[in-house]
C-alpha positions as CSV (number, residue, x, y, z in Angstrom):
1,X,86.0,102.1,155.1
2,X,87.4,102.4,158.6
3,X,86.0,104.7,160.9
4,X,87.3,103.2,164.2
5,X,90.8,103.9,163.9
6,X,91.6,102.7,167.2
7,X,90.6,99.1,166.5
8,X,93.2,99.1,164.0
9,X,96.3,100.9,165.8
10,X,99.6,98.9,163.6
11,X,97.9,100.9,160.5
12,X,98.4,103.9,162.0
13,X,100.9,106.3,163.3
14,X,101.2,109.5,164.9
15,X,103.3,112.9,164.4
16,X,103.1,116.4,166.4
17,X,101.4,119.1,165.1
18,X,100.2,122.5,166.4
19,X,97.2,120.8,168.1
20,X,99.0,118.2,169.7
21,X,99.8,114.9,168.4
22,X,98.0,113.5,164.9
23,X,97.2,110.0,164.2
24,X,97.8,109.2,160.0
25,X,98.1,106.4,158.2
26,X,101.1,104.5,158.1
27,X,100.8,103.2,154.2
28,X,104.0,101.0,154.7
29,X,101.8,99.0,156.9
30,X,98.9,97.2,155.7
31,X,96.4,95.9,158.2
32,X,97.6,92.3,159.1
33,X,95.3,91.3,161.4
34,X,92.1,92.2,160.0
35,X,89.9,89.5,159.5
36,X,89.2,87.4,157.0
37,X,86.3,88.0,154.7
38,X,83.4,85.7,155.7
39,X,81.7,86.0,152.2
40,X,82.5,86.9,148.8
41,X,80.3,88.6,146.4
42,X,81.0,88.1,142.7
43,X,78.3,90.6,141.6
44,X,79.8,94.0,140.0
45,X,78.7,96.6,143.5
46,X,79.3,100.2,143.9
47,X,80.9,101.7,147.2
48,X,79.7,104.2,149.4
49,X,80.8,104.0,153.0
50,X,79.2,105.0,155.9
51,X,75.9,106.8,155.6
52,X,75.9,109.6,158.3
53,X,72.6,110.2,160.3
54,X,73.0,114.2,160.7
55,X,71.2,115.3,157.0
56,X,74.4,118.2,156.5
57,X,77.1,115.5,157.0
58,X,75.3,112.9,155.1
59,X,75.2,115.6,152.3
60,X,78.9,116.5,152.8
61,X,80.7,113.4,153.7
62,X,78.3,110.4,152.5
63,X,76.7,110.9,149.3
64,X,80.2,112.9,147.9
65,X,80.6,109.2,146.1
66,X,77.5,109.1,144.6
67,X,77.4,110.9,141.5
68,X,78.9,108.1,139.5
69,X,76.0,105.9,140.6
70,X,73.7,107.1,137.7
71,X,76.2,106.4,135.0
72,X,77.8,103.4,136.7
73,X,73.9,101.4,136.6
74,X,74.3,100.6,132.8
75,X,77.5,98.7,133.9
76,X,75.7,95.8,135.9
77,X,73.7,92.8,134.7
78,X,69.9,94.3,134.1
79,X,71.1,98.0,135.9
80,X,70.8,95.8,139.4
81,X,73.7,98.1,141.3
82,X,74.3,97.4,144.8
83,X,75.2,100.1,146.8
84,X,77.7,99.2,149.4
85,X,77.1,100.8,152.9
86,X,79.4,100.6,156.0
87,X,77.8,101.6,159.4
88,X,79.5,104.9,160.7
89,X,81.0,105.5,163.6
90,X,78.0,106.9,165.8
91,X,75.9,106.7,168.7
92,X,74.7,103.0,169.9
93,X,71.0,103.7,169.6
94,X,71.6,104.3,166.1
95,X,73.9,101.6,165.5
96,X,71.6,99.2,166.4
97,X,68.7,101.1,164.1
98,X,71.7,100.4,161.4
99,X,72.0,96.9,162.0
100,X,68.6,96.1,160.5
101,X,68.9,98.7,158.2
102,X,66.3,100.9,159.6
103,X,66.9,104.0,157.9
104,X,65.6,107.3,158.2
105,X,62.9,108.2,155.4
106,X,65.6,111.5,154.3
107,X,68.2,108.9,153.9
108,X,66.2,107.3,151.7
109,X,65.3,109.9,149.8
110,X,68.7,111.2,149.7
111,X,69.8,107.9,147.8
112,X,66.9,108.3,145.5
113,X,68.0,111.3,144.4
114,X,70.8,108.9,143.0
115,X,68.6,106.8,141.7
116,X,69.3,104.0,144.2
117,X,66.6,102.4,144.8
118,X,65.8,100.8,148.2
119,X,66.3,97.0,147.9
120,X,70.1,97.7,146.1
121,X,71.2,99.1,149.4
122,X,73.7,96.2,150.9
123,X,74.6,96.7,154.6
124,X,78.2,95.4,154.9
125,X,78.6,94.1,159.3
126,X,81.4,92.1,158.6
127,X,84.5,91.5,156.7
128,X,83.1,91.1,153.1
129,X,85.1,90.5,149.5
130,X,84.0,91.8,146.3
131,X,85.3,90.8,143.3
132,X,84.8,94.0,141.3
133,X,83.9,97.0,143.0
134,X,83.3,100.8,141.8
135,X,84.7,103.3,144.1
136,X,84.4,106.6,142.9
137,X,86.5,109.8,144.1
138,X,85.4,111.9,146.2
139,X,83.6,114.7,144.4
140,X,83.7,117.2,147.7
141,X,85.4,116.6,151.3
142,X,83.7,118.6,154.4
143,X,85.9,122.0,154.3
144,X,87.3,121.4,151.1
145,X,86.8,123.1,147.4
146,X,85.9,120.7,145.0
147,X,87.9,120.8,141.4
148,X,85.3,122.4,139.1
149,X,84.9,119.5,137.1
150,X,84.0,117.5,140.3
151,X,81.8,120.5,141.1
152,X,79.9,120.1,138.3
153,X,79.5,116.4,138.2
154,X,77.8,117.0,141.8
155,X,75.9,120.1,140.7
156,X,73.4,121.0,138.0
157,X,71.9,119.1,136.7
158,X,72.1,117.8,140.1
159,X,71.1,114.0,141.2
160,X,67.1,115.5,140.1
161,X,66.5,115.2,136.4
162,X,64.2,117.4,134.6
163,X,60.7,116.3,133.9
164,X,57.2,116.4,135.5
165,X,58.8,115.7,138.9
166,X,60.8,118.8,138.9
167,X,58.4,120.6,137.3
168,X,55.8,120.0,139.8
169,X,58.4,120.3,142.8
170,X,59.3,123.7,141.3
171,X,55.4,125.2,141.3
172,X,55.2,127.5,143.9
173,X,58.7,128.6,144.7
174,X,59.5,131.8,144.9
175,X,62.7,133.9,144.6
176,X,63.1,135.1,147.9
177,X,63.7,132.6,150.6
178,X,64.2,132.8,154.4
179,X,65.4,129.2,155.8
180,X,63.5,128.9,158.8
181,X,65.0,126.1,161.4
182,X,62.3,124.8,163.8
183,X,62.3,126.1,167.4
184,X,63.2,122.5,168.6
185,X,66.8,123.5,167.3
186,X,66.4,126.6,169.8
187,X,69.5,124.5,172.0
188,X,71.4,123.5,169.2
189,X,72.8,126.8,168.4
190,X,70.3,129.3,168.1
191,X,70.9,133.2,167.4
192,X,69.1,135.4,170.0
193,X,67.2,138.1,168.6
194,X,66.5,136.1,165.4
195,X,62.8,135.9,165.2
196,X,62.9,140.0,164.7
197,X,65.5,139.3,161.6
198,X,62.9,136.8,159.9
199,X,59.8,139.3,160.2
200,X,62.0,141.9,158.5
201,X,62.6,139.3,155.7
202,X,59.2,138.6,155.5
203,X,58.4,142.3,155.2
204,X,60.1,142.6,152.3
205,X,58.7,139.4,150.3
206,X,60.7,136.9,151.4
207,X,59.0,133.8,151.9
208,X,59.6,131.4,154.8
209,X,60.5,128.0,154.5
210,X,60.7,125.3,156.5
211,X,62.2,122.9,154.6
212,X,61.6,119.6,156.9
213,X,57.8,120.4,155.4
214,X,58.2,119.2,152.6
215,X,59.5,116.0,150.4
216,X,63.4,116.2,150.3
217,X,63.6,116.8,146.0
218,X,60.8,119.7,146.6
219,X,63.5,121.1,149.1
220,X,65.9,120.9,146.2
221,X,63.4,122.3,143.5
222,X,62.5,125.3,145.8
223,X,66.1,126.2,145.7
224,X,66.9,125.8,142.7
225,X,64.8,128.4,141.1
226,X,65.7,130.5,144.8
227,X,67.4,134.4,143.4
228,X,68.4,135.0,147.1
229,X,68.2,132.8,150.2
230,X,69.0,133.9,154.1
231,X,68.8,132.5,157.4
232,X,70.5,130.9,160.1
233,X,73.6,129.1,159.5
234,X,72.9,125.2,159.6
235,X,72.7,122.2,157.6
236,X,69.9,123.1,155.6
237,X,71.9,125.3,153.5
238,X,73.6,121.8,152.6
239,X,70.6,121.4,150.0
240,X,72.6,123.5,147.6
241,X,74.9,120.8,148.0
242,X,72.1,118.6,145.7
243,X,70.7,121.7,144.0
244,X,73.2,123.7,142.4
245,X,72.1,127.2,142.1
246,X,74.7,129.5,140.0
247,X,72.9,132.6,140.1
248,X,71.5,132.8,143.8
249,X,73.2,135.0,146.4
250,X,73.3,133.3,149.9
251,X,73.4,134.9,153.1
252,X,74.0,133.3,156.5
253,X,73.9,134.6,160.3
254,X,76.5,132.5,161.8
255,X,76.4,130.1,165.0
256,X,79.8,128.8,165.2
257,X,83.0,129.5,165.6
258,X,85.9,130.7,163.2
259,X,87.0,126.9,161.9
260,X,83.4,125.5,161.5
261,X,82.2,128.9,159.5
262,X,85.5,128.5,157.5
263,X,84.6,124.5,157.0
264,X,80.7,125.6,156.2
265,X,81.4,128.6,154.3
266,X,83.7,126.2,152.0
267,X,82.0,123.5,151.3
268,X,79.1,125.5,150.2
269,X,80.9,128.4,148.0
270,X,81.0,126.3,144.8
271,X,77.5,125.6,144.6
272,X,76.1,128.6,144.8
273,X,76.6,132.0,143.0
274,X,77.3,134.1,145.7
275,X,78.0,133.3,149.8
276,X,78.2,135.8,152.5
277,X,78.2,134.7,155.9
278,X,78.2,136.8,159.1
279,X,80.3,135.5,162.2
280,X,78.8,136.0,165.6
281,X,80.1,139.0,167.6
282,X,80.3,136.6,171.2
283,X,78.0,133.7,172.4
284,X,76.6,132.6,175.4
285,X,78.4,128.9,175.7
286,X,76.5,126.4,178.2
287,X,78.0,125.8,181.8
288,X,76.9,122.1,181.1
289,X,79.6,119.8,181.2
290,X,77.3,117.6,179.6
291,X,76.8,119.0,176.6
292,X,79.2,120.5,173.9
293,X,80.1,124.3,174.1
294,X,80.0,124.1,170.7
295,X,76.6,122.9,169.7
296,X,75.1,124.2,172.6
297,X,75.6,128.1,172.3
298,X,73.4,131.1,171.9
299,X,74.8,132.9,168.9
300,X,75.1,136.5,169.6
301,X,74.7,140.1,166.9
302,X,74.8,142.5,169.0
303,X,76.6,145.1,167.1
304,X,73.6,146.4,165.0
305,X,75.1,148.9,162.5
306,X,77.7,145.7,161.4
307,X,74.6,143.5,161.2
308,X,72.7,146.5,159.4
309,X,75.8,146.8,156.9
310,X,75.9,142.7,156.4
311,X,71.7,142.6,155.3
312,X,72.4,144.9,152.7
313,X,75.4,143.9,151.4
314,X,73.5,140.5,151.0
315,X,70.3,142.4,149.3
316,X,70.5,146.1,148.7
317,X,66.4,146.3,148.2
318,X,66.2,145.4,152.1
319,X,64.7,149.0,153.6
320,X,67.9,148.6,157.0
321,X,66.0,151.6,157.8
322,X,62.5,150.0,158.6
323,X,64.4,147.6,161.1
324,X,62.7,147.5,164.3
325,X,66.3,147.8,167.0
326,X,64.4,148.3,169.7
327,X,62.1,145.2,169.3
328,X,65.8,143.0,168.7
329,X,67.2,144.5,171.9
330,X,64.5,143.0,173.5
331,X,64.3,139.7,171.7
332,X,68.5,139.2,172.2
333,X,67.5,139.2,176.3
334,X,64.0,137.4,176.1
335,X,66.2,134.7,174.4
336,X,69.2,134.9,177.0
337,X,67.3,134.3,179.6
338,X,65.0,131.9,178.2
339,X,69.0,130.3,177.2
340,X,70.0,130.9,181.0
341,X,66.6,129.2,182.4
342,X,67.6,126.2,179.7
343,X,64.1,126.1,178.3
344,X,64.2,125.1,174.9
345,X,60.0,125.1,174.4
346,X,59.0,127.5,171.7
């Protein structure tokens, strides 16, 4: 469970790579001056790790232990699991939030989805022995293609099971689906022109969802029963992650650069039936030393005809035709300047 590595340095050791120098673990070297374990828990507990507070990492990194967790219940006295959880590696302000386990109410419902119920969650702040402990593999890593049969452990039938839950989640979804991200993420990596490309979905049936408006297993129902799914490249396409969706073809305008679309685009391929995702032709990176050129970018597609070619590749019944260019022109340099200015209201 570390996450700090450089409070540990004698476990680790470095080698040069293409990047630079790389810090591994140096196996031959156990931790010696850990501390020792101020308690020790002779209840059966299963591990988990650090719960992440971005919702696409959680998804990807945190709950990739989970889908034991079901199966694993029947092995503790009266199905009482504790869930082990480590604080992670993050920002003070939510450090402290961690300490008396204030978590988020989609973290919550991300480990219901498990079936872990609130008061099993045990918040480990110091050294702490158990006696017998689960600790599952990995099912997925962030970038990485899970072995099918992990795949499948992790897919359908998903962490939802059927019954009136599902079936009341699933009432109203459609098969068309335009992912709609809220305009408060207009900073955090926004493509210009994009509000034209969603009323051309919508034109054509699709419906648009936000999913933050509804409970996280409706999110999962809706796309579950989804035949095709678009939008803007981000971390609610990570739901598919929880869903599983076999059949449904996924199409993504992208917002980041080569190595995050290749880490995205492969965490998410297994899940789903089919995964196209457009890069970016350039992007408009902000001057602001304080915040990351990464994150804080204005995805640019400007090249229309290769955009054109990408929708229907992704959904031949879209009419490219009936696409309004003149109306995205304009949008791409409303949304420029609006990017220059730095005003992030709607």
């Amino acid at each position: 469970g570390i996450r700090r590595f450089a409070s540990m340095p004698a476990y680790f050791s470095e080698r040069s790579c293409r990047q630079g120098r790389k810090r591994t673990m140096n196996r031959r070297h156990p931790p010696v001056h850990a501390a020792e374990p101020t308690e020790v828990c002779e209840d059966l507990a299963y591990y988990l790790g650090p719960l992440h507070r971005h919702f696409g990492h959680a998804v990807v990194e945190s709950s990739t232990r989970l889908w034991f967790y079901p199966q694993a219940r029947c092995l503790a006295a009266q199905g009482r699991l504790p869930l082990v959880v480590m604080p992670p590696a993050d920002t003070p302000e939510h450090l402290r939030r961690f300490e008396v386990g204030d978590l988020a109410d989609w973290q919550r419902a991300l480990l219901e989805l498990y079936g872990v119920a609130p008061e099993a969650v045990r918040f480990v702040r110091a050294p702490v022995r158990y006696r017998r402990l689960i600790v599952p593999a990995q099912a997925w890593l962030w970038g990485g293609r899970p072995a099918r049969r992990a795949a499948a452990a992790s897919s359908p039938p998903s962490p939802l099971r059927s019954g009136d839950e599902l079936q009341d989640a699933r009432r109203g979804a459609t098969g068309r689906i335009y992912l709609v991200r809220g305009p408060e993420l207009f900073w955090r990596g926004a493509v210009a022109g994009e509000q034209v490309v969603r009323e051309f979905f919508r034109a054509h049936g699709y419906l648009l969802f936000d999913p933050l408006s509804v409970p996280l297993a409706r999110q999962v129902a809706v796309l579950q029963r989804a035949s095709h799914v678009f939008g803007v490249q981000g971390s609610g396409f990570h739901l598919f992650n929880l869903a599983g969706n076999t059949t449904v073809s996924v199409g993504c305008l992208g917002r980041l650069g080569a190595k995050a679309s290749r880490s995205f685009s492969g965490s998410l391929e297994p899940f789903v039936g089919r995964f196209l995702l457009q890069s970016p032709d350039s992007a408009d990176a902000s001057q602001d030393p304080s915040r990351s050129a990464t994150k804080y970018r204005l995805a640019l597609h400007l090249d229309v005809s290769r955009l054109l070619s990408f929708l229907t590749t992704f959904d031949p019944d879209l009419r490219v035709e009936r696409f309004d260019q003149r109306a995205y022109a304009l949008a791409i340099a409303a949304d420029r300047e609006r990017y220059r200015r730095g005003d992030d209201s709607p």
